[in-house]
Phi, psi and omega in degrees: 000142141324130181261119181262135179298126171214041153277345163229149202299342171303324181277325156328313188280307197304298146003307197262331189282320182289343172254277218246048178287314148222110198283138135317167171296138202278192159265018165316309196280023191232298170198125187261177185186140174217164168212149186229149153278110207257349168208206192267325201231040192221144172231157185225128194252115172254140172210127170268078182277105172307125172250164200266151167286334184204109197217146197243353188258143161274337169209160195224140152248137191218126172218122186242090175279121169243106174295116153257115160259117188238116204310148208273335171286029157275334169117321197259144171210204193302334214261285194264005162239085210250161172321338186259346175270330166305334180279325204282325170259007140265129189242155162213138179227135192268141158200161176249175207230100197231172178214029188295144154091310223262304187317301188288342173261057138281279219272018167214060177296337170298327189244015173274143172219162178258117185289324199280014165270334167266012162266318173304341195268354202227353166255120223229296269202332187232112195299300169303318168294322173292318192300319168311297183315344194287304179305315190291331204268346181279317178298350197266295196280321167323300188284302209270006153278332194287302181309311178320290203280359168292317195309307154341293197286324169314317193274339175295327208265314189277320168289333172307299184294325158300328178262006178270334185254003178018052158311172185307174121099012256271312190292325173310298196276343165272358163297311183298312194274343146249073090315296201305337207274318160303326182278317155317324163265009174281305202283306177312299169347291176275359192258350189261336204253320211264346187208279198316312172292334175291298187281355191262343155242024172090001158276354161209150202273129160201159203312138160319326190283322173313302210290321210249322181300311208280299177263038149259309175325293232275331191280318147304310174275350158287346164305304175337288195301339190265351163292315208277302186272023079346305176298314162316320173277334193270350146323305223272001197268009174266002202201354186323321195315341190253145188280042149242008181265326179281343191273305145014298172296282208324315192291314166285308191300000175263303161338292182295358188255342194258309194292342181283306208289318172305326217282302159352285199298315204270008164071004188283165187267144155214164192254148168214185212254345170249008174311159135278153181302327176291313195288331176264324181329274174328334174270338125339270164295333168296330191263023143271346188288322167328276170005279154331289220302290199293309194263032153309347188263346181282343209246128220254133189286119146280153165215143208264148163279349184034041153327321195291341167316308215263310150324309174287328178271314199279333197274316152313312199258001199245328195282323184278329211274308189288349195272273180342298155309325164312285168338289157332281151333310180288313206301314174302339176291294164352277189319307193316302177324290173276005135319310204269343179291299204314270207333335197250015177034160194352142212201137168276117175346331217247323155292310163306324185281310190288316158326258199319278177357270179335317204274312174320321174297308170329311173274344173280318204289334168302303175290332156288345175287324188307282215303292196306314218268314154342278164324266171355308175268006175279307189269353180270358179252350181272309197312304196303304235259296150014275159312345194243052187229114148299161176293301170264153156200137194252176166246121202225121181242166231217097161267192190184158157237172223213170151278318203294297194214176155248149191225226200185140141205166171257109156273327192234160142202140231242145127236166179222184171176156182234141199201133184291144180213160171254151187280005154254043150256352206260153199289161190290336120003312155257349164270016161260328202260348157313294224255346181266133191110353174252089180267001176293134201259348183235047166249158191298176189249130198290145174256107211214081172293122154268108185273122184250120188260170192201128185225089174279112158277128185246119177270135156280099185303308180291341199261345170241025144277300173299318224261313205238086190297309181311344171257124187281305196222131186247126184237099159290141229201085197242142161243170165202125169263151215249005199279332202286299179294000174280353201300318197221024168265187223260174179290152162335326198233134166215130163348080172266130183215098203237163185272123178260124189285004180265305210236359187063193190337125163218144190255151181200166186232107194269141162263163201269137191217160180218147157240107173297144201234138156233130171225136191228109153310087173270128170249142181213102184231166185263152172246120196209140184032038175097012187201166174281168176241135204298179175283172145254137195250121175210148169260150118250141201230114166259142174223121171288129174231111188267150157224168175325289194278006163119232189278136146265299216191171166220142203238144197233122181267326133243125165289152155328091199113346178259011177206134214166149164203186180221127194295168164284163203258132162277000000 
């Protein structure tokens, strides 16, 4: 992009008429992005990059640049908040987003099965083959508890937004999400009956670990399930007024009474009003374990490529080259010298000492410059060398089991960095997006430190078009805690005190907010015949609102999808 004066508003307008002047189509059907709070002091950025079922590209780059303007009365700057304390407050995760399977037998619930558990239940006698099938029926039931319960949360998430919007048709469509909730719960059914009852009674023999797979799935999604429909009935107290909302509550509260007494029989944990205090700590913790347990089969192994080592040795060994040669040089001056005492033959002693006296200083001195030029030059080419270096850079696989074997592959590969930028640096693209929604031409001019993180992915596309069809979506799953910045900002309440025309002089306790600005750049472009293709472009600008105890709230200042371009060809 071209760098634009966008200190007046003129230049501003003309900018915006000349880049998004005509948008493309956004990257919602490309890549979606939500943010949550995930505590007062963690916030979680989710992105959903789609891959296509029927695509001509062989690899997709998806680049998500995010700027944090972060107010200067907060404290923090390149000095006491440095690159290792921004990674130390960022986690990150990869995983995938499939839906095999689970849609078409919802509408054949009768004639649904997990096949590679029943080719394992049925190789009895062949020891190589079983031990594979063993490995395919624990990832088969792990994805289909992970899949249930996306399913769950969906219809949760969907009745929530119908009754919130209260359409036309109200009773129709809450007809509808119980149904979806009866074939979902059909389904739990036959997956208890068709495996779970069989192995828990021993009618067919299989590994411990399969057999530990098999009940831990199902004690999750009975958690799952008594969460999930709870969250339902107190949707559904919003609509009581309408009777198929009411008969809906009657149909969960029988669900849940029927699912407490399985819950009973199978020996399972349950809370009652006369639990301890221990018993819910355990009960707690067993459902994060689950959890972990279960959705380990979604989630795709990073590996640090650890480059900067390899960086670092070559920037070291370009530094030992200089010293040496410097070393050299001198050593050869050296030489010169006492070549030239021999030639001028016998010398007075007095001349001769100051002479040897020189070329020793001359030669100590050679060797400290070396040890100093060495050094010196390791960190001034690495510091140099740095800026145009991600911090990190991975390899991101993908496992799987097989009937044949387990295996592994590599789909992706990420890099990221983080850089401190002044704000005439920054590119004009975000600084108009920075700036949008203040159309006041006399608001102060903002005191601000900018961080820009920057995260690339690269997909091998083809490779997970053939080999893994069945993955829909690859889902980046990013937190960041917030505590470092909570460290040196002000209490919460703060002392006000103004003329009231009523009442004269009056004191009040105004609260104290600080705003974190996120503005975030997506880019997604494709490898097709042998070349990129331009980018595509979408923006977002989220405002985070702090007090002394963490996140109040998160405010979306341009959504996701309402702003775009599609780059020029250079």
């Amino acid at each position: 992009m071209p760098d634009e004066d966008l200190s007046e508003t003129e230049g501003i307008e003309a900018w915006q008429e000349d880049h998004f002047g005509e948008l493309t189509d956004h990257l919602g059907s490309e890549v979606s992005s939500s943010t949550t709070t995930h505590s007062r002091q963690l916030f979680e950025r989710v992105f959903d990059f789609k891959l296509a079922a029927e695509s001509e590209d062989v690899r997709k780059r998806i680049t998500v640049d995010t700027y944090f303007f972060i107010p200067r009365s907060v404290g923090l700057n390149r000095d006491n908040f440095t690159r290792s304390h921004f990674y130390n407050s960022l986690s990150s995760f990869l995983r995938i987003q499939t839906y095999e399977g689970l849609r078409r037998s919802a509408l054949k619930t009768g004639s649904w099965n997990l096949p590679h558990t029943e080719a394992y239940f049925k190789a009895y006698f062949q020891s190589r083959e079983r031990s594979n099938l063993a490995q395919c029926a624990i990832q088969e039931v792990k994805l289909f508890a992970c899949l249930m319960e996306n399913q769950l949360k969906n219809l949760r998430l969907q009745l929530r937004k119908t009754l919130k919007r209260r359409a036309g048709r109200l009773s129709s469509r809450v007809e509808y999400f119980q149904r979806k909730l009866t074939v979902l719960l059909e389904l739990l059914a036959t997956f208890r009956t068709l495996y779970l009852a069989k192995i828990r009674a021993g009618e067919v023999w299989v590994d411990e670990e399969v057999r530990l797979a098999f009940v831990l799935s199902d004690e999750f999604l009975s958690y799952r399930l008594e969460s999930i429909l709870i969250n339902l009935n107190e949707i559904l107290e919003s609509g009581k007024k309408i009777q198929e909302c009411q008969l809906f509550q009657a149909e969960i509260l029988e669900v849940l009474q029927t699912e407490m007494q399985y819950r009973e029989v199978s020996g399972q944990l349950q809370i009652q009003e006369i639990t301890t205090e221990s018993i819910q700590e355990t009960y707690y913790y067993r459902l994060g374990l689950l959890k972990k347990f279960v959705s380990d089969v979604l989630y795709l192994d990073i590996r640090n490529l650890q480059k900067d080592k390899a960086y670092r040795n070559l920037v070291a060994a370009a530094g030992a080259a200089l010293a040496a040669t410097w070393a050299g040089l001198v050593d050869l001056q050296r030489f010169y010298w006492l070549q030239n005492i021999n030639q001028e033959g016998p010398v007075p002693t007095s001349d001769f000492a100051l002479r040897f006296f020189l070329i020793v200083i001359v030669g100590v001195f050679a060797y400290i410059f070396k040890d100093r030029i060495k050094e010196l030059t390791r960190e001034y080419f690495y510091e140099r060398l740095k800026q145009f270096l991600p911090d990190y850079e991975y390899s991101v696989f993908y496992k799987f089991a097989n009937p044949a074997s387990q295996s592994e592959i590599k789909v992706a590969q990420a890099k990221q960095y983080m850089r401190y930028l002044n704000k005439e640096a920054l590119p004009a693209e975000i600084a108009y997006i920075r700036e949008w929604g203040h159309p006041n031409k006399l608001e102060p001019e903002r005191s601000e430190e900018v961080i820009h993180f920057s995260k690339q992915l690269d997909f091998d596309t083809e490779v997970l078009r053939k080999r893994f069809a069945h993955i829909r979506f690859i889902r980046d799953i990013s937190r960041f805690s917030i505590d470092e910045f909570l460290l040196r900002i002000d209490d919460p309440n703060k002392k006000l005190r103004y003329f009231d025309q009523n009442k004269g002089v009056a004191t009040m306790k105004a609260p104290k907010v600080y705003h974190l600005n996120l503005v975030s750049r997506y880019a997604v472009c494709e490898y097709q015949a042998g070349e990129w293709l331009p980018a595509r472009v979408d923006f977002e600008h989220l405002r985070l609102v702090l007090n002394k105890k963490g996140i109040i709230r998160v405010e979306k200042v341009l959504p996701h999808g309402e702003l775009g371009y599609l780059e020029s060809v250079a």
